[in-house]
VOPA-301315 format. One record per residue (C-alpha): z, x, y; residue number from 0. Coordinates in Angstrom, 1 decimal. Each point is the difference from the previous one (the first is absolute). Example, Ala and Ser with C-alpha at 12.3 -4.5 7.8 and 13.67 -1.06 7.14 Angstrom:
(rec (7.8 12.3 -4.5) 0),
(rec (-0.7 1.4 3.4) 1),
END
This chain:
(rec (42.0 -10.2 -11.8) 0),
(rec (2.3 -1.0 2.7) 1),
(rec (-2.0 2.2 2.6) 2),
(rec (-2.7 -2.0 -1.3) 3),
(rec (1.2 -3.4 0.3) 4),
(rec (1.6 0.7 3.9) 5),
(rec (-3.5 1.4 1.1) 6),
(rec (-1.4 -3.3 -1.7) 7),
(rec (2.3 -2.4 2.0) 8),
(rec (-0.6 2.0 3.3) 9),
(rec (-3.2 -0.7 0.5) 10),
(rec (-3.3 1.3 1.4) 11),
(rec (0.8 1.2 3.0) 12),
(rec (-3.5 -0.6 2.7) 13),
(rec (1.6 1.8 2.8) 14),
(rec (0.8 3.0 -2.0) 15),
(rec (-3.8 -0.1 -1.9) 16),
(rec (-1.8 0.1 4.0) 17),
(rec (2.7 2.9 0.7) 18),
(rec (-1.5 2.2 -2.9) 19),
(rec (-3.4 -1.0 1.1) 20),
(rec (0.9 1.2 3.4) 21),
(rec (1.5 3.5 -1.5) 22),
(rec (-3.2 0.2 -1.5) 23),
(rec (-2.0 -0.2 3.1) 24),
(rec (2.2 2.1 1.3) 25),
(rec (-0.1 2.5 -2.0) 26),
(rec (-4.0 0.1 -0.5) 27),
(rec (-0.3 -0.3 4.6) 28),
(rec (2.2 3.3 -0.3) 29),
(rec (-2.4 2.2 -1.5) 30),
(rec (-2.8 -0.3 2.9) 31),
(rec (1.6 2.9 1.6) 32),
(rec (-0.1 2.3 -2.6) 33),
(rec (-3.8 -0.5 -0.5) 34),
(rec (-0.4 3.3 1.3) 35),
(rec (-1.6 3.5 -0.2) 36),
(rec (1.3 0.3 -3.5) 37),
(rec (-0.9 -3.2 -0.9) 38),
(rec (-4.1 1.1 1.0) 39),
(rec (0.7 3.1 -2.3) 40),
(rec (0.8 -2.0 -3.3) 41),
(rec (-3.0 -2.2 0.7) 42),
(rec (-2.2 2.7 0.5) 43),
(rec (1.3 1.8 -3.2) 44),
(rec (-0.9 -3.2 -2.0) 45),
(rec (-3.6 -0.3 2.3) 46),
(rec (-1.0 3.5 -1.3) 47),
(rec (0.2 -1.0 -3.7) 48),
(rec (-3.3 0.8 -1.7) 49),
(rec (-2.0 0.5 -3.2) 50),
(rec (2.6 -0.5 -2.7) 51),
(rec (3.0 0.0 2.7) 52),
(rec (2.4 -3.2 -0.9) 53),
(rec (3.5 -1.6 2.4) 54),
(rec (2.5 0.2 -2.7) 55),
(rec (3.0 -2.5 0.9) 56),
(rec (3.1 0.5 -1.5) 57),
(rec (4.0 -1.7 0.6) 58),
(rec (2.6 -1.5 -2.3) 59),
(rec (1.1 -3.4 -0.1) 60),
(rec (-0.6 -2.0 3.1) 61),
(rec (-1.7 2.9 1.7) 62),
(rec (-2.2 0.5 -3.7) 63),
(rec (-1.0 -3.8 0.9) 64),
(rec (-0.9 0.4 3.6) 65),
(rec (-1.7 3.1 -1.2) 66),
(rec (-2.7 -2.0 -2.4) 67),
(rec (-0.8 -2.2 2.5) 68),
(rec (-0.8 2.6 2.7) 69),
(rec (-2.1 1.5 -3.1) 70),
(rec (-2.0 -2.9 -0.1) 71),
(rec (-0.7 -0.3 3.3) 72),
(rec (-1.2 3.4 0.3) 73),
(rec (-2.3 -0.3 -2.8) 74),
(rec (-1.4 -3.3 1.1) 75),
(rec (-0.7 1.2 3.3) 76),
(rec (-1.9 3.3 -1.2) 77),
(rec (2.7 2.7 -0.5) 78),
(rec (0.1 0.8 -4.3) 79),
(rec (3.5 -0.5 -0.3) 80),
(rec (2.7 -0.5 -2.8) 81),
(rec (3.4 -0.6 -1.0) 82),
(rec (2.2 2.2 -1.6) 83),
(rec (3.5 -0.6 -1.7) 84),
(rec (2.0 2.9 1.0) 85),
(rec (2.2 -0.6 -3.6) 86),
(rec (-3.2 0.4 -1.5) 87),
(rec (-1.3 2.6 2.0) 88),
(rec (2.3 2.4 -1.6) 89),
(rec (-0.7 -0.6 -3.2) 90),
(rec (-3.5 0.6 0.4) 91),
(rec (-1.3 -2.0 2.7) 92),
(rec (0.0 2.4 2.1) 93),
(rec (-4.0 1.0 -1.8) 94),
(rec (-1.3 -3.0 2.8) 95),
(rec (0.9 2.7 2.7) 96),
(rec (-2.4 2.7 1.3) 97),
(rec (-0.2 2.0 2.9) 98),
(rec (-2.6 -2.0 2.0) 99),
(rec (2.4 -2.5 -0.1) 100),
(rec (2.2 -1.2 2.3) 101),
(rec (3.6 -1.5 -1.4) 102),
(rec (1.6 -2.6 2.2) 103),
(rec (3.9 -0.3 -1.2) 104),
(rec (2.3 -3.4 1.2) 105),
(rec (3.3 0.0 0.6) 106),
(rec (2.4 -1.0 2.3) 107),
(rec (2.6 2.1 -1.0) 108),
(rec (-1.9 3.1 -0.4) 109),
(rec (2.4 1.2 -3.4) 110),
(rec (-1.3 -2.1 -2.3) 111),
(rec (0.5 2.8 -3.1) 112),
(rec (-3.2 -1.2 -2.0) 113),
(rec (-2.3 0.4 2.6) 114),
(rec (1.8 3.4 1.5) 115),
(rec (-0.8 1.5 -3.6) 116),
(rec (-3.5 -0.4 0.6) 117),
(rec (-0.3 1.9 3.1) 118),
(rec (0.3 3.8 -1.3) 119),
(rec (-2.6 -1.1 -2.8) 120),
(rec (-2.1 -1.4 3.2) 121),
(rec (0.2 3.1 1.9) 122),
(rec (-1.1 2.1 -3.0) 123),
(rec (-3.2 -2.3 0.0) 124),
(rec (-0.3 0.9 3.9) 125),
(rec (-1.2 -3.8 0.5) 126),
(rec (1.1 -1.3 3.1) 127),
(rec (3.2 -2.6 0.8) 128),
(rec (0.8 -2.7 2.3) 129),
(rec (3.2 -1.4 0.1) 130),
(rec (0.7 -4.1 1.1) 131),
(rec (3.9 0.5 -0.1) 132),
(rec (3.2 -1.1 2.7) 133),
(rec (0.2 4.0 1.2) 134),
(rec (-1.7 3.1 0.2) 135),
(rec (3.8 1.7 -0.7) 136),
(rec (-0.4 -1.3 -3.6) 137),
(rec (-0.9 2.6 -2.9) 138),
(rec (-3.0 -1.8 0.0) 139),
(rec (-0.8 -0.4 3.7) 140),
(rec (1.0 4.1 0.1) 141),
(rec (-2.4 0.4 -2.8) 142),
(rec (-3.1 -2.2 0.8) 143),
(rec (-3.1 1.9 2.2) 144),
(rec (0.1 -3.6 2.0) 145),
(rec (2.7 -2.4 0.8) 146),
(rec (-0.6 -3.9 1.2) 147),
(rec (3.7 -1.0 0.7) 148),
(rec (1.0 -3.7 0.2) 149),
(rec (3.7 1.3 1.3) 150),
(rec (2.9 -1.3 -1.6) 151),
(rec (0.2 -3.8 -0.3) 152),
(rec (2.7 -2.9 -0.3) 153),
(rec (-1.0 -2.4 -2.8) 154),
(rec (0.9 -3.5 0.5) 155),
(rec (1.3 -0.4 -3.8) 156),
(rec (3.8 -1.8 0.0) 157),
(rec (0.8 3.1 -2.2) 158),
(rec (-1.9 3.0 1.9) 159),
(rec (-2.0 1.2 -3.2) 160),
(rec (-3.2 -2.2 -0.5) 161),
(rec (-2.4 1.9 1.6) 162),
(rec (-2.4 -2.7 2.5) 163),
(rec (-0.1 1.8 3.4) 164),
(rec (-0.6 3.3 -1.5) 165),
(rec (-2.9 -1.3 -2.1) 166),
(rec (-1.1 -1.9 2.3) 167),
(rec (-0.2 2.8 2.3) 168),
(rec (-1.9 2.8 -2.8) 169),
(rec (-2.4 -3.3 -1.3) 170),
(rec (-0.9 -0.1 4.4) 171),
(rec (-0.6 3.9 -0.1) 172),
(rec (-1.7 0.4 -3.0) 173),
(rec (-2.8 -3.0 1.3) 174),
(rec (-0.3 1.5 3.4) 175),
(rec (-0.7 3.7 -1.4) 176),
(rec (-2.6 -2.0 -2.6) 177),
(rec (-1.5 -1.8 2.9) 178),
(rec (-0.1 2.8 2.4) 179),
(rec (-1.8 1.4 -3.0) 180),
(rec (-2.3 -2.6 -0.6) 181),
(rec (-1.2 -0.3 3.9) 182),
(rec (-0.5 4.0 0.1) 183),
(rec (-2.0 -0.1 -3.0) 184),
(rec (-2.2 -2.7 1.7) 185),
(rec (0.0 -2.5 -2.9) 186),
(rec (-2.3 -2.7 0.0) 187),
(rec (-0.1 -3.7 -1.1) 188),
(rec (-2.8 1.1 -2.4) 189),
(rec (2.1 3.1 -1.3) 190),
(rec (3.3 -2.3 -0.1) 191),
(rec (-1.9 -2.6 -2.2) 192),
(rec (-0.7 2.8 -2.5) 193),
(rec (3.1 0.2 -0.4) 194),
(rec (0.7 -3.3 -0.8) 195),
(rec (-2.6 -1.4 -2.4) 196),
(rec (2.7 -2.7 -1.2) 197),
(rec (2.0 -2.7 1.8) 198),
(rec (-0.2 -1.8 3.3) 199),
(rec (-0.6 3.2 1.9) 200),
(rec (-2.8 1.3 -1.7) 201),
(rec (-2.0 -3.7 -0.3) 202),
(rec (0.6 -0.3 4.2) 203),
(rec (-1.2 3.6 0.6) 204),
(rec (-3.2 -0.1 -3.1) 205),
(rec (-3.3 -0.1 1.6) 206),
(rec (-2.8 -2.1 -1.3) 207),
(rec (-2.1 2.8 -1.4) 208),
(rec (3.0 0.8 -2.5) 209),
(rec (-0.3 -3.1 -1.7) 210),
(rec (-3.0 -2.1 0.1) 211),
(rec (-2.5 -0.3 -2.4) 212),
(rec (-3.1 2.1 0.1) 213),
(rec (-3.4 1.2 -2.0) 214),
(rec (0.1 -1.9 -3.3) 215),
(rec (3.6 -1.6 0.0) 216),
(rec (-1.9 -3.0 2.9) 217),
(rec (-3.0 -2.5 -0.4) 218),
(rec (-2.6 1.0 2.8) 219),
(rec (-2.8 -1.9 -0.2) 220),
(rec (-3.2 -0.9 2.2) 221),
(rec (-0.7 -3.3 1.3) 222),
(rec (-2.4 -0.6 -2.4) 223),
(rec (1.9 0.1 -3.3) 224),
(rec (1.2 -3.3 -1.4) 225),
(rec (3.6 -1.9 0.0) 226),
(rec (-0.2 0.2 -3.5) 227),
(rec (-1.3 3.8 -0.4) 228),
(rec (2.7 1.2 2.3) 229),
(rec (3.3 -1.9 -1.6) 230),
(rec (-1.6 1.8 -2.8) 231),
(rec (1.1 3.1 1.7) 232),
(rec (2.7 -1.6 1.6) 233),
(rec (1.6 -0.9 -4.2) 234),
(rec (-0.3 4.1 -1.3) 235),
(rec (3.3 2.2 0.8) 236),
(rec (1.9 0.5 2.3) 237),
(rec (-1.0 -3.9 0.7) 238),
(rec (-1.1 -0.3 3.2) 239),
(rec (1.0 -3.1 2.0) 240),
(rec (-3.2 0.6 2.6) 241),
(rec (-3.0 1.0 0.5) 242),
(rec (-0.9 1.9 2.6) 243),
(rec (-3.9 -0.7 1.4) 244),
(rec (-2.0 2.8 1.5) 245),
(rec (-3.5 0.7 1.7) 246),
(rec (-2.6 3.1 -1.3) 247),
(rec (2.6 2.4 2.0) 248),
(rec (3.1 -1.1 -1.4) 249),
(rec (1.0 -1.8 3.3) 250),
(rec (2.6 -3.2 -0.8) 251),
(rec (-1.7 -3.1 0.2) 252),
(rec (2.8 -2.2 -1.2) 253),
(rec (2.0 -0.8 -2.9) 254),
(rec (0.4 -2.5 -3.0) 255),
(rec (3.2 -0.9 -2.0) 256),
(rec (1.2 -1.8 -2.9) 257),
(rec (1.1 -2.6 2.4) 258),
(rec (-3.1 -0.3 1.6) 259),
(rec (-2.0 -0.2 -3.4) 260),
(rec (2.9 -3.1 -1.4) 261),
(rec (-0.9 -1.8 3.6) 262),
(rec (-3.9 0.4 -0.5) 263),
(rec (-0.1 -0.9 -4.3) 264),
(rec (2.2 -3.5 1.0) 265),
(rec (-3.1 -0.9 2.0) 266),
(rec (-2.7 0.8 -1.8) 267),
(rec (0.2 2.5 -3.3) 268),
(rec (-3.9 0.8 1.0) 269),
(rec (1.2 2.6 2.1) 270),
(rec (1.0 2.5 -2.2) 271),
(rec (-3.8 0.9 0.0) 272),
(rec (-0.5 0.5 3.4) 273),
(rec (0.4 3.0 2.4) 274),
(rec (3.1 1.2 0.9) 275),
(rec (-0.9 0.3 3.5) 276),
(rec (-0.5 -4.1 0.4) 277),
(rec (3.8 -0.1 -0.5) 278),
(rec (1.7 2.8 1.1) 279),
(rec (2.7 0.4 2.5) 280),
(rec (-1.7 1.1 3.2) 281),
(rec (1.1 1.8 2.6) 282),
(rec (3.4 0.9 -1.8) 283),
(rec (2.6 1.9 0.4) 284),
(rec (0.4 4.0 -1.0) 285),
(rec (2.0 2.5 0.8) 286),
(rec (-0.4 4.0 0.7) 287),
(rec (0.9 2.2 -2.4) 288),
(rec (2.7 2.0 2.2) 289),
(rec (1.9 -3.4 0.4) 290),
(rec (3.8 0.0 -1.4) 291),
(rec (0.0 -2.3 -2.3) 292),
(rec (2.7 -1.8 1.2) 293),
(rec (-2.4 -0.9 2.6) 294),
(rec (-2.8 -1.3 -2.7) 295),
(rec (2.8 -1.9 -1.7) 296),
(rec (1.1 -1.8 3.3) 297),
(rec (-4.0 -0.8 0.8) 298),
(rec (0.0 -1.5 -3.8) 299),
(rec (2.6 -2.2 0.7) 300),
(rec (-0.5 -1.8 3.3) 301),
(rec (-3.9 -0.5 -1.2) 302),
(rec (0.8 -0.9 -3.5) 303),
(rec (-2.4 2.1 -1.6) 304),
(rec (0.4 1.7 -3.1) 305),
(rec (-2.9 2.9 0.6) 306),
(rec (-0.4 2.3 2.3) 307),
(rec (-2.8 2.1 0.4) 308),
(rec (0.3 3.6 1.5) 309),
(rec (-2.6 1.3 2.5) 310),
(rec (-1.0 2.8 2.0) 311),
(rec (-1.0 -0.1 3.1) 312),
(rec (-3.6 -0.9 -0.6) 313),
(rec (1.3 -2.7 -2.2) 314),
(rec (-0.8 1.7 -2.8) 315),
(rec (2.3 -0.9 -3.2) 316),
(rec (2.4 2.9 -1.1) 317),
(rec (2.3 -2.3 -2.2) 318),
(rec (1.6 -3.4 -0.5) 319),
(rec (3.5 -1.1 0.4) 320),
(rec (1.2 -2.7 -2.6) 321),
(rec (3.1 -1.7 0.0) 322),
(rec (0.7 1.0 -3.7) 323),
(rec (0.6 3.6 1.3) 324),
(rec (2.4 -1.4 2.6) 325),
(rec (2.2 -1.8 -2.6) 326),
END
């Protein structure tokens, strides 16, 4: 409690927060060199991986943590990847592992027991290992088929034990192997985005085509159809907030809204009966169906529309775009 209370009344200390964010720098810049021949070796272990071929991570404690996240970055960016608990592993994890496999084992000390009891079980499965650890003189640098060292590192803790440089350093060399990974493989936008249906990155990398509204899910009607016959159309499910008007060959000829219908009943109700194509939108805007959707989204916005219709390059209508699918 007293330790407590003195580190309390001390104080942060700024100059001392910048110097571990320094160490940490440091300690990442340091392992440029060692990018090396070995280095291409791991990579292209984990490049080969094919059919039902997985990059199983394992590491304890810190190194267990840095080892998920390097997991996840392989898997997101193509490789089949997983984590493995090497307490677990012994007790019957150890089924996740197969010979098409490759095994990549953190840590900085190279001894840690739990994970050095997995390596004779390894071997007997003849899968493959790369080590992330300080040295290649450790049990487990002597052991591994390939070794990435990040050297032995000074960490900026007041009481030398909590591991930041050294994390810092396997987090740095576990991305660039991914990465290196990723650009060999040749991964593209449209490959990345499959990967991430969900979230932020998969809306800014979703193409049009993936979402819009096509066949019966839209209103397409010819110019000739009433306001009244195509809100009609417009009312059944999935509710569509537009119609979208067409000639014989399916060519856009404009479009007509909810909005547009509230403007035209204030004026005169009559015109419920006439044809849709005396109060459509026209020319509007549309969008091609390769378009990210980000894109669309953006195009929505600074014209204020709430329909977008999608096109080809004749102008023919593949789909609509409606703002209730962007919500």
């Amino acid at each position: 409690m007293r330790s407590a209370a003195k580190a309390q009344g001390a104080g942060i200390d700024l100059d001392y927060a910048r110097a571990v964010v320094r160490s940490e720098a440091k300690a990442v810049a340091s392992l440029e060199p060692r990018i090396g021949l070995e280095f291409q070796r791991a990579a292209e272990l984990i490049l080969k991986l094919s059919g039902a071929g997985r990059l199983v991570v394992t590491g304890m404690g810190k190194a267990g943590i840095i080892g998920r996240k390097i997991a996840a970055t392989f898997a997101s960016t193509g490789t089949p990847a997983l984590f493995m608990h090497p307490a677990e592993a012994v007790h019957g994890d150890l089924g996740m592992v197969a010979a098409q496999d490759v095994v990549l084992a953190i840590s900085n000390s190279g001894e840690t027991e739990e994970l050095l009891r997995l390596i004779p079980t390894l071997k007997r499965i003849h899968c493959r290992i790369v080590a992330i650890t300080a040295t290649r003189g450790s049990q487990l640098g002597e052991t591994a088929d390939e070794v990435l060292e990040i050297g032995k590192l000074n960490e900026p803790c007041p009481l030398r034990m909590a591991p930041s440089a050294t994390t810092a350093a396997m987090l740095a060399m576990g991305d660039a192997l991914a990465l290196s990974v990723l650009k060999a493989r040749g991964l593209t936008q449209d490959d990345y985005a499959l990967l991430h249906p969900g979230g932020s990155l998969g809306w800014k990398l979703m193409k049009v085509v993936d979402i819009m509204r096509n066949g019966e899910r839209m209103v397409k009607v010819l110019p000739s159809v009433t306001v009244g016959e195509a809100l009609s159309r417009m009312a059944k499910p999935p509710r569509n907030g537009a119609a979208i008007v067409v000639d014989d060959g399916g060519r856009l000829q404009g479009v007509f809204t909810h909005g547009d219908f509230g403007r035209l009943v204030l004026k005169s109700p009559q015109t419920i009966s006439d044809a849709i194509g005396k109060h459509m939108t026209s020319p509007c805007k549309s969008v091609a169906s390769d378009a990210l959707v980000a894109d669309a989204q953006q195009l929505m916005h600074e014209c204020h529309i709430n329909a977008l219709p999608v096109v080809d390059e004749q102008r023919v209508v593949l789909g609509l775009l409606d703002i209730q699918d962007l919500v």
